[in-house]
Every structure is written in C-alpha cells, then in structure tokens.
N, C-alpha and C positions, 0 to 999 in steps of 0.2 A: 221270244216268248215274253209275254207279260206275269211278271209272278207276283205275288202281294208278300211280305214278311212280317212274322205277326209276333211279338218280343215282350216278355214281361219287364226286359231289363236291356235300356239302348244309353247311346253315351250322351251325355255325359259322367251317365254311370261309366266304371271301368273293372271289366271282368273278360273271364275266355269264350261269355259264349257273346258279348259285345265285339269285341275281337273278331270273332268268328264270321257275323254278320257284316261286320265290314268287309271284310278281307274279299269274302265268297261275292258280295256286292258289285265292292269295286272290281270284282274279276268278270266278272258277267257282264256288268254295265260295255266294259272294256269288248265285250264278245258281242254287242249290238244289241243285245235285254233291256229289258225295262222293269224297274225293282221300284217294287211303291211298300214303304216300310210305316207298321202300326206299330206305335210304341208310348208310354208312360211323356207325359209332361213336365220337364223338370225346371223348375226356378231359372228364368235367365233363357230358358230356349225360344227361338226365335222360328217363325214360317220357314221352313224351307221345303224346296221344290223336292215333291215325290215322299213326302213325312208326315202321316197325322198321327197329331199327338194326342191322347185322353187326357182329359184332367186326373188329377194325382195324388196322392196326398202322401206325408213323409211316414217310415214306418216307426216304427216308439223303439223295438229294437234292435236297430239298425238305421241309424237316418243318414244315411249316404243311400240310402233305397227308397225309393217310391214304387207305391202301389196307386195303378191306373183303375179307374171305376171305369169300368164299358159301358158307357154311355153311348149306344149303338148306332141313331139315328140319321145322325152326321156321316159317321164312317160306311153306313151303309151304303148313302148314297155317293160316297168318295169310290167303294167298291163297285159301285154299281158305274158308275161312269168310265174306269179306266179298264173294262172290260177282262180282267182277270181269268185268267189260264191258268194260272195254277196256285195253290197254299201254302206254304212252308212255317209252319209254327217253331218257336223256341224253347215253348216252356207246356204242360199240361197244364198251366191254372187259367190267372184269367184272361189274359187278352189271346193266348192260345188256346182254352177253350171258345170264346169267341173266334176266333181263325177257323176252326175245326164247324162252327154253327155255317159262318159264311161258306166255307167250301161244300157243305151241305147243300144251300139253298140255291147256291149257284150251280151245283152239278160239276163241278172242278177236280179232279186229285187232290188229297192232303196228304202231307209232307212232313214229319214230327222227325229236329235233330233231337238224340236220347243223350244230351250234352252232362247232364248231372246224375250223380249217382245218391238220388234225393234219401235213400235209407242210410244214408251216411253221416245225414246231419240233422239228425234225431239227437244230438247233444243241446242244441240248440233251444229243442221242446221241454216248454217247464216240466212236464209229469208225464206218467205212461208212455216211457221212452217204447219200451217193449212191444205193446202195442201198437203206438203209434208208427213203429217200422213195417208192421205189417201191413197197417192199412195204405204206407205209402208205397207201397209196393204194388199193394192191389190195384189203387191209384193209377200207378204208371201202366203196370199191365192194360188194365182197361181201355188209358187210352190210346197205347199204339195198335191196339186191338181195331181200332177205330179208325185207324188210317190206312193210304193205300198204298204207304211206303214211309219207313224209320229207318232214320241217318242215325248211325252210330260213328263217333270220330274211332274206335281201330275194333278191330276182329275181336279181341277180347271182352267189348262190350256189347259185340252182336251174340257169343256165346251165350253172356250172362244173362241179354233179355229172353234169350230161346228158353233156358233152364227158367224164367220166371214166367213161361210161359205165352211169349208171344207171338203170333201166329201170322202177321204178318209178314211181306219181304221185309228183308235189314237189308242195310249197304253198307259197310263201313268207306266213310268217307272223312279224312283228318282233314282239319283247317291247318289251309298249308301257311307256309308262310315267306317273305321275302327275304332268301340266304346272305345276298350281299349286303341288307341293313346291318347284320351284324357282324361281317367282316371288316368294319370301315372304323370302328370305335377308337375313343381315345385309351391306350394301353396305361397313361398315366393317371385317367378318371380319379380312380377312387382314391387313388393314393395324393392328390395334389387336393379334392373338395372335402375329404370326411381326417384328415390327418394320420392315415395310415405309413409308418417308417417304410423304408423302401424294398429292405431287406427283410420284409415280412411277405410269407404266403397268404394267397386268399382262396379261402374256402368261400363260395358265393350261394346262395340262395333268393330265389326271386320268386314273390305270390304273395296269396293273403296271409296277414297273420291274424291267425284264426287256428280255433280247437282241430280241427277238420285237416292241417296240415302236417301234423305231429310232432309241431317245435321243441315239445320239451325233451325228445326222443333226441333229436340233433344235439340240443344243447348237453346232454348227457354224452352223449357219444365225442363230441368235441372236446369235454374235460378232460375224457382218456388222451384223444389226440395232443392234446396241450403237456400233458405226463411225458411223452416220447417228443415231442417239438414243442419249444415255445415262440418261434418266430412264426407263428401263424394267425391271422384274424382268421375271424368268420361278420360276413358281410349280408346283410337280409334285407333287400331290397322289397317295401312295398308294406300297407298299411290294413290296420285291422282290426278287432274288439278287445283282443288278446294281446297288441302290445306293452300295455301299462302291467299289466300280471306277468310276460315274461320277460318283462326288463328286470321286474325284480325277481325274479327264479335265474336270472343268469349272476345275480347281484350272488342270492341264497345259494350258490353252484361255487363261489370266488371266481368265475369266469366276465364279470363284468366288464374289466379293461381292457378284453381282446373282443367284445362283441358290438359289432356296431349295424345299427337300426339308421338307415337310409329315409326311409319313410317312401313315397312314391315318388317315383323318376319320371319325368318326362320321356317320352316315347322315343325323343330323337336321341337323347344320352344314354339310353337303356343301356346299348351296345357300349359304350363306352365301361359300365359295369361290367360285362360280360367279357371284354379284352383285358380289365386289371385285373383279374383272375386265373387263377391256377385252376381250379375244378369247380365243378358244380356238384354240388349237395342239394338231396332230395328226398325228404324224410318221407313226403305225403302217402297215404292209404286210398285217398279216395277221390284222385283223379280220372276222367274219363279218357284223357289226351295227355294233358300238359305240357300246352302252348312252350312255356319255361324251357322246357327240356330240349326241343327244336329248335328253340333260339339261341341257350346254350350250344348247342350240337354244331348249329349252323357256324359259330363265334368259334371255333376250335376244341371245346372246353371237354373233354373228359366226364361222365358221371359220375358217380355212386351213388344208388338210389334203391328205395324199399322196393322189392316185389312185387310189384300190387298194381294191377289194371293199366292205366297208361304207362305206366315206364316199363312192363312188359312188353308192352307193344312196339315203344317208340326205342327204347333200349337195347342191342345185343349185347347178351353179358360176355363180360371176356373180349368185345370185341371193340366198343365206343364207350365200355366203362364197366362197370357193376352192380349187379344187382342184390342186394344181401336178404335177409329173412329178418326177423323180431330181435337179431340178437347185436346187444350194441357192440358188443368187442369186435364181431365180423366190421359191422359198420368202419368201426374206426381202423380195424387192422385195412381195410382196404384203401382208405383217405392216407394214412401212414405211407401204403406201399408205393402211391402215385405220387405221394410227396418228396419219395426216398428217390425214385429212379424214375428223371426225366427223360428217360427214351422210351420209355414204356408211355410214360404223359402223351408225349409226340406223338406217337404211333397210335394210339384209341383218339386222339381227337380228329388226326387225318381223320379217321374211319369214320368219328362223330359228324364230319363235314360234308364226307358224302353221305351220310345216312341223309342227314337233314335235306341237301339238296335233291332228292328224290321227294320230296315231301313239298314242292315249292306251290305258292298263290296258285300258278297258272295251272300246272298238271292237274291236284285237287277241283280246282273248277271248273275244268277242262268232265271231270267225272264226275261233278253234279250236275252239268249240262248234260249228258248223255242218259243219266239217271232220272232228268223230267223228261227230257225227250222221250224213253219210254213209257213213263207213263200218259203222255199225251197222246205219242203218235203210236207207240206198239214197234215194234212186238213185245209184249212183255215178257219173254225169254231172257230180252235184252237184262234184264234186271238181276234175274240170274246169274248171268254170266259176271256182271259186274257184283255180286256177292260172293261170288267164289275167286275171286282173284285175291292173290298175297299184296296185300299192300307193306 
C-alpha cells in the first residue's frame, strides 16, 4: 500500500504521537509499504527521501513547536505523483485538515489517530476555558465525523468518542513498542550520572512537564511518602513549560533534596532510567495511551497510577501495579506498600512484562495493516471485527 501520513507535529519535535508515527512507519515500511510523511519544517532539517516539509514558523507559546502554513501547491503535486491509497492524518488542525482535503479530491479513505484528548488542555487557553472545551469537542467530533475510520490508541478512548458523539468505525489501536529496548538498560543509570546514594529507592516518572500531567498531585503525594521512608528519590525524567514553577513548589513542599529533574534523555539511555528504578509513578489525567507506562511495564517496573483513560487501559490494577482515585494518602499508601515488600514488587512487574509484551511494534502494526486493508479492499465487516476485539 501506498499511504501518505499527515502530522501537525514530527521529529525533531519529541512527543507520543511523533513516537507513534515512527514506530507504526518503521513497522510497515519493514512489511513492504510505502509511507510518504507531511510534516512542519523545522530549523536544521534537511531533504529526506519520502518527507515534505511546509514552511513553519515557531509558536510564541511554546517554541519547541512549529506551526506549518499549508502551503498546498507543491505537496499537491508530491501527492499527486506518488499515487496515494490511503490518508492517515494525526491531528484535526492544519496539516491534517489539509490530509482530510487531499483524501477528498483523491477519492482515497481517511484515517484520523484520536491521539489527544484536546479538552484537556484548555488550561493552556488564556480565557473562556469553559467554552472553549466545548467548542474543542465539537471540533473533534466533527471531524472524525468526517472520516472513514478513527484510530483510538485503547478501548477506553473509543468509548469516550462514541459518548461525544462519533459515528464513525473506531479501532482501538496502541502504539506498540519495542520490549527488549528496555530490558537491556544500565541498572546503575541514574544512580552513577544525577548523584543519587545507592541505598536510595527510586520512584521514576517519565513525560512532559507540563499542567496537563498533575506534577504537583505527585509531589504532594511523595511528601507523605518521604514521612514513612526517607531513603527514597523521586526521578522526572523529561522537559517542559512547567519545570521552573515546580522546581520551586518542591523547594515550597521541603521536598527539594530528594527531587531530581533529569531534563530529556536521549532515547537510547531511556531505559537505562527505567532499570535504576524501583516503580514507576504516574499522576497524569489526560493520557490517551501513555507510551511511558509500556515502557515502564516492558523494563519490569511496577505502576501506581491515577485512574484515568490510558492507564486504565494499559494497567491491571492489582495485577502489574495500581491504580488510585483523587486521593493522595491512597496514592502514597500504595508506593509505601511496594516499597515495604519486595515480592509483592517481583511479582506485579513479571506481570507488567508480559502485559507490555503483548503490546509490541509488530502485533500493533501488524492490526493497522489489516485495518487499511479493509478499508481499501473490503470487507468492511472486517473493521468490525477488529473493534470488538480486547486489546
């Protein structure tokens, strides 16, 4: 198949749903596909084979983000020559509205992953938060309304689009990921590059630091834990708008001396985090997946993590870790319990290991192929079937 991939946000940006595009890319490519990927232009990228880029410009708040002007003329005829079979946009705005124009005029299937849960980060927006959730909603509905199939990374977020009203097929399809990357790490990582004692636990967290993840929830919740243990860091791997404000909230907490800010990891040391670790911590609300928690899972690690949309999914409570409610003393009593009795540790991260390893590159891609296939070839039953399955 020839598919076009149409991305408000590619790398050298670094996020889950750039992750995602990789991942699902290079798994296809590998399956004899041909992937021609539209994306933002960013400072310093260069030609490469099967990539056009829009010109772009930085955004004001956020400038690790570019936003591409679709400038169509060119890419049209990029589209028009490598004869396109199918669309898979990444985002509803603009180069995946544009994605959604092209699949129109070409007469092609369009494809929308529903990778963010955009009414979530309405904190973001200067004024008329209230409002402004609503119309993002409306927003979204609209446009998977629009399409002739929406990738949801788990069942739980295929639920939520149905309840906002989507009428299209869903699929739920996770970006898988590769288990033995993160069985391979250095167990000594963090403890030998950030000056963590040896005899200290680590509590790990890995993602944006940003409003949207619920850091101050964690750091609260670790104060208690530090009450009942004081040989424990907590470790936050990865970068964000929000780390200068809650460097100092863990200062205004007396938790500063145990809190250490990694900043972004290179991709191949990731794991190397993830092995100097005792559990993984997981405050966020408004995950659709979280990529984190798989890679966690895959590395042996144990969770505890908020209830809420992707760790729903990617979590069994009780069984590869836990999942609490709103309330921080649950939180912490459960990080307490896995820190008190290491067989209990043992035994939820087996289980985190093979959870993860069902969830790998190839299966995952292996069930996007099958999911263009029917929409190109038919039967579209076939699409069905692949919605109703437990992933």
């Amino acid at each position: 198949m020839k598919i076009g991939i149409f991305t408000d946000s590619y790398k050298p940006y670094v996020s889950g749903v750039v992750r995602s595009i990789e991942t699902f890319s290079r798994e296809l490519i590998r399956r004899g596909h041909e992937i021609y990927i539209f994306a933002p232009r960013y400072p310093g990228t260069r030609q490469e084979h099967g990539i056009f880029r829009f010109p772009s410009f930085r955004t004001p708040f956020h400038p690790e983000f570019y936003i591409a002007l679709p400038l169509s003329w060119q890419a049209k005829q990029f589209v028009k020559s490598r004869g396109l079979e199918i669309i898979h946009v990444h985002s509803p705005f603009v180069i995946g509205r544009l994605g959604a124009s092209f699949a129109r005029r070409l007469g092609v299937p369009l494809v929308f992953t529903y990778h963010t849960l955009y009414d979530q980060y309405i904190h973001y927006f200067p004024f008329a938060r209230g409002l402004a959730r609503h119309v993002v909603i409306h927003m979204a509905r609209g446009f998977c309304n629009r399409c002739d199939l929406v990738i949801t990374p788990t069942g739980v977020i295929k639920n939520l689009l149905e309840k906002y009203g989507v009428r299209r097929p869903i699929v739920p399809i996770p970006t898988g990921i590769y288990p033995e990357q993160f069985r391979a790490g250095d167990p000594c990582f963090l403890y030998e590059n950030f000056g963590i004692p040896r005899e200290e636990k680590i509590l790990l967290f890995v993602g944006r630091i940003g409003k949207e993840k619920n850091l101050d929830f964690l750091f609260r919740v670790f104060r208690l834990v530090l009450q009942k243990h004081q040989a424990v860091t907590l470790v936050l791997v990865g970068s964000g708008p929000e780390k200068e404000a809650l460097e100092a909230y863990t200062e205004e907490l007396g938790i500063g001396s145990k809190v250490v800010f990694t900043g972004l990891l290179p991709p191949d040391v990731v794991a190397g985090a993830y092995q100097s670790a005792d559990l993984f911590v997981f405050p966020s609300l408004t995950e659709t997946q979280g990529l984190v928690l798989l890679e966690a899972m895959a590395a042996g690690l144990p969770v505890v993590a908020r209830a809420a949309f992707g760790s729903l999914a990617m979590v069994r409570d009780g069984v590869a870790g836990f999942l609490c409610d709103g309330n921080e003393e649950e939180f912490a009593a459960k990080i307490i319990l896995l820190l008190e009795k290491a067989s209990l540790r043992k035994k939820m991260g087996e289980a985190a290991r093979v959870r993860a390893s069902c969830l790998s590159a190839e299966k995952m891609a292996l069930r996007m192929e099958k999911a263009y296939r029917a929409l190109i070839e038919g039967p579209h039953d076939l699409l069905e079937s692949l919605a109703q399955e437990d992933i």
